[in-house]
N, C-alpha and C positions, 0 to 999 in steps of 0.2 A: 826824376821828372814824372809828371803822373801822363797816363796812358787818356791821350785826346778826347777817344772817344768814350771812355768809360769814366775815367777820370781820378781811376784805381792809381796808387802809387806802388810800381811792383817793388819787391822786397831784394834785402841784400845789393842794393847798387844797382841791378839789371835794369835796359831798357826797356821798352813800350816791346818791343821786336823780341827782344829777347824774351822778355814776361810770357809775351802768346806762344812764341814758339816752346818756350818750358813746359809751358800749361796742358799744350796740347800732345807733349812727350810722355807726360806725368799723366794724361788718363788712360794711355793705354800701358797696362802691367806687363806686357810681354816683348814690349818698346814696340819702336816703329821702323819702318827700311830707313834708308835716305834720299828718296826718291819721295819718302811721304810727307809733305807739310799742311799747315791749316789753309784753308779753303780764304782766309781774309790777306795772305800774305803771298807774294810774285816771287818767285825763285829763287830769282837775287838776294831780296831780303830774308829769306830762310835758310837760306846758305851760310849769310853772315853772320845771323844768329847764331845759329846750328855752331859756325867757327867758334864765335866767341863762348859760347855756352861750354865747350870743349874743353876751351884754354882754361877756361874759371871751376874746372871741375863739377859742373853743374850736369853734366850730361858724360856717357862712359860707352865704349862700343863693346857690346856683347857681342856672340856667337851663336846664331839657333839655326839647327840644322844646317851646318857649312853655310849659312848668310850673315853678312856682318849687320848688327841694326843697332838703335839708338836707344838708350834709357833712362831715364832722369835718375839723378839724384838725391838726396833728399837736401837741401839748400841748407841747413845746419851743418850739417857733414862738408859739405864745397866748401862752407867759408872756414870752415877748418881747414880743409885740405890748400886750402888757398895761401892760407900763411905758414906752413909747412915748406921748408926746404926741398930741394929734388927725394933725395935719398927717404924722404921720413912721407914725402908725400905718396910715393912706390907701394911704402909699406903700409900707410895709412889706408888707403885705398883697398888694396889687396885684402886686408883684414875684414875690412866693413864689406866688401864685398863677400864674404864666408860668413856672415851674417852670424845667429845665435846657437851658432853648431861651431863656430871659430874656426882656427887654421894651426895646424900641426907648425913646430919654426923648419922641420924637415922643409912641408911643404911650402913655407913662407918662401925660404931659401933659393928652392927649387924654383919658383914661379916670379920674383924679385930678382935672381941673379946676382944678388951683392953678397961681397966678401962676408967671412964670417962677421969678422970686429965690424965691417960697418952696419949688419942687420943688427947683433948686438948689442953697439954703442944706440943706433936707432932705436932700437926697441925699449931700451932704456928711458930713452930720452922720451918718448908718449908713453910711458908710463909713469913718469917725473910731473908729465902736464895734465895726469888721467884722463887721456885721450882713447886710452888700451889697458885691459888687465890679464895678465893671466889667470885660468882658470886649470880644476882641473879635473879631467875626465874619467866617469865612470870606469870605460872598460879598458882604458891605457892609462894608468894612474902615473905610471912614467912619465909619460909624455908632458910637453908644455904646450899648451892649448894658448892661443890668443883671439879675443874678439874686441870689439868698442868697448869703452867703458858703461855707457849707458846700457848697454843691454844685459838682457836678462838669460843666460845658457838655458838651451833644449833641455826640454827630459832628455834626449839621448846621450847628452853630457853632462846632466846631475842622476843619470836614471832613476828619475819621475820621483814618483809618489813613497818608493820602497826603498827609497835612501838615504842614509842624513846624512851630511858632511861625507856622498861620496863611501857610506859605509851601507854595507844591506841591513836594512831594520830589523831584523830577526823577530823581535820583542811584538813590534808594530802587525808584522804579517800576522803570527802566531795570533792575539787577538782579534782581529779584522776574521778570520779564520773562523773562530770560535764564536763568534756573533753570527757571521754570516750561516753557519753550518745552524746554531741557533736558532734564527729564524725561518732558516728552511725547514727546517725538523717541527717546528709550529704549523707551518701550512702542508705536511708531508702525511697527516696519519690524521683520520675522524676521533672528538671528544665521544669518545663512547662510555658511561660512568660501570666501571666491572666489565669490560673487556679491552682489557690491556694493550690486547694486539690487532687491535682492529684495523683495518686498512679500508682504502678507497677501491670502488669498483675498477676494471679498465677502461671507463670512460671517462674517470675522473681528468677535465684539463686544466685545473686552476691552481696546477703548482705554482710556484713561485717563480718567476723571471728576475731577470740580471737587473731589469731597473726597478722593479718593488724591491730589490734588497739592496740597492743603493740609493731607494727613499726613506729605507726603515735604518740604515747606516747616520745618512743625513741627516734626518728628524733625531733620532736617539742620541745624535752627538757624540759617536762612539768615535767618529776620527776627527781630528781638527782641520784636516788639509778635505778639500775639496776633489772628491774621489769618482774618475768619468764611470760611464756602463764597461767601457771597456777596463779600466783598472777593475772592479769587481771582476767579471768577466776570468780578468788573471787567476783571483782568488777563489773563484771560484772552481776553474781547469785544476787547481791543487788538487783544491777535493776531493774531485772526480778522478783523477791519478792516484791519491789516498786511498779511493775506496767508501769515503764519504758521506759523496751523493752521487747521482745518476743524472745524467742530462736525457731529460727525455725529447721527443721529439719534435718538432715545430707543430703549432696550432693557428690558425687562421686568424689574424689581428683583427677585432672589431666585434668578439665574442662580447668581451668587457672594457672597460673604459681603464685600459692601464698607460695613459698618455702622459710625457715626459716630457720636458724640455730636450731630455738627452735618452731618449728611445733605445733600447737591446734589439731595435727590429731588423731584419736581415736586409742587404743590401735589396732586394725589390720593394721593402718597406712591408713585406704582410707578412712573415714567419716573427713568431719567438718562441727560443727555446725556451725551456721549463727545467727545472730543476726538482729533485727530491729524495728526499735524505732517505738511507739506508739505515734500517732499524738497527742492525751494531753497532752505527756511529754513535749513537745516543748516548748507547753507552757506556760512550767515551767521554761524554761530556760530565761535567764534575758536577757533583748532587745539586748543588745551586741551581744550575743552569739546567738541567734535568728538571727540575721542580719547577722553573721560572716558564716552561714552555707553555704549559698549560697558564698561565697567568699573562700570558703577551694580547 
């Protein structure tokens, strides 16, 4: 039935009552007490909402700092959970609730209370309906990891950018490496024609930062996956643990225009660190790439 005054038809079955009291659970991300409702509905009527919304799996009672309070749902999830049996609806919950970082079956276990065989034969049975998959984890390859089917696992359960299939890229790092050190070694040393060893003053500050060499990674197409400041960042601490390069000191953002979507700037937003290569790393680099420096 559509909503009187709006004239909105709310979704999934709900009424006019229940729609606003949703609506106004679902703006705020960190829920709401239960003492809180919208400002257009009388107590009574937000109570009963609030009931039914409960029953329909539409709404869930969190825990934030020892206070119990209210959170929506996301209403695809409810009408799923809705036609779910008691035991599959426990577990269904419990999962989507552990979002795109999943749930150990230890802790499924632990936190459901059902017999083996019935989590088991449960878990079974949404994953028959592809409601759940397991997945599985980086640093507990053991383990069985479970979340929704629709979702997508954290980097902290495929770890990120430096793993395929759950394997460490070796192949992947090792160039990423050699580019990145590459292009440092370009902005690290002045073109001087017959002096080989020329270096920059100490006031030189226009080393290279963590996000010019994740625009020159980008741009040159060296990696296919989409690589933050801070994955460089990673790749770059090798180096610097190698021997490589040098992180030199923070300099005052606003010198030059090195503006990013995805910024290296320190949390007050005005330092970035600088980077610059160590003339033996050079050469380490194979004649090709030695020769190419001068040509970038």
């Amino acid at each position: 039935m559509a909503d009187p005054k709006t004239g909105e038809v709310p979704p999934f079955g709900l009424s006019a009552n229940e729609w606003t009291f949703y609506q106004y659970v679902f703006s705020s991300a960190k829920g709401i007490k239960f003492t809180d409702r919208p400002e257009s509905m009388d107590i009574q009527d937000a109570y009963t909402a609030m009931n039914s919304l409960l029953k329909k799996n539409a709404l869930e009672i969190i825990n934030v700092d020892n206070e119990n309070m209210l959170k929506a749902i996301d209403l695809r999830d409810a009408e799923k959970a809705s036609k779910l049996n008691d035991d599959a609806r426990l577990v269904y919950n419990t999962i989507r609730a552990a979002g795109n970082n999943g749930i150990w079956t230890k802790d499924l276990k632990k936190t459901t209370n059902l017999h083996t065989i019935v989590l088991n034969r449960t878990l079974k049975q949404l994953e028959q309906k592809q409601e759940i998959k397991a997945v599985k984890h980086v640093k507990y390859p053991t383990r069985k990891i479970y979340m929704l089917f629709n979702l997508t696992p954290s980097s902290e359960v495929t770890g990120g950018a430096w793993y395929t299939d759950q394997e460490l890229d070796t192949e992947f790092i090792d160039s990423l490496k050699a580019a990145c050190l590459k292009y440092i070694a370009s902005r690290s040393f002045p073109r001087i024609e017959g002096i080989p060893d020329a270096v920059f003053g100490a006031d030189h500050e226009h080393y290279a930062t963590a996000s010019e060499v994740r625009r020159f990674i980008t741009e040159s197409r060296i990696s296919s996956i989409d690589l933050s400041v801070k994955d460089i960042e990673s790749i770059l601490d090798i180096l610097v643990y190698d021997g490589d390069i040098e992180k030199k000191l923070p300099f005052m953002a606003g010198m030059e225009d090195f503006s990013d979507e995805e910024d290296d700037a320190g949390q007050d937003g005005l330092a970035q660190w600088s980077y610059k290569a160590i003339r033996k790393a050079i050469s380490r680099l194979p004649t090709e790439a030695r020769m190419a420096l001068f040509l970038l």
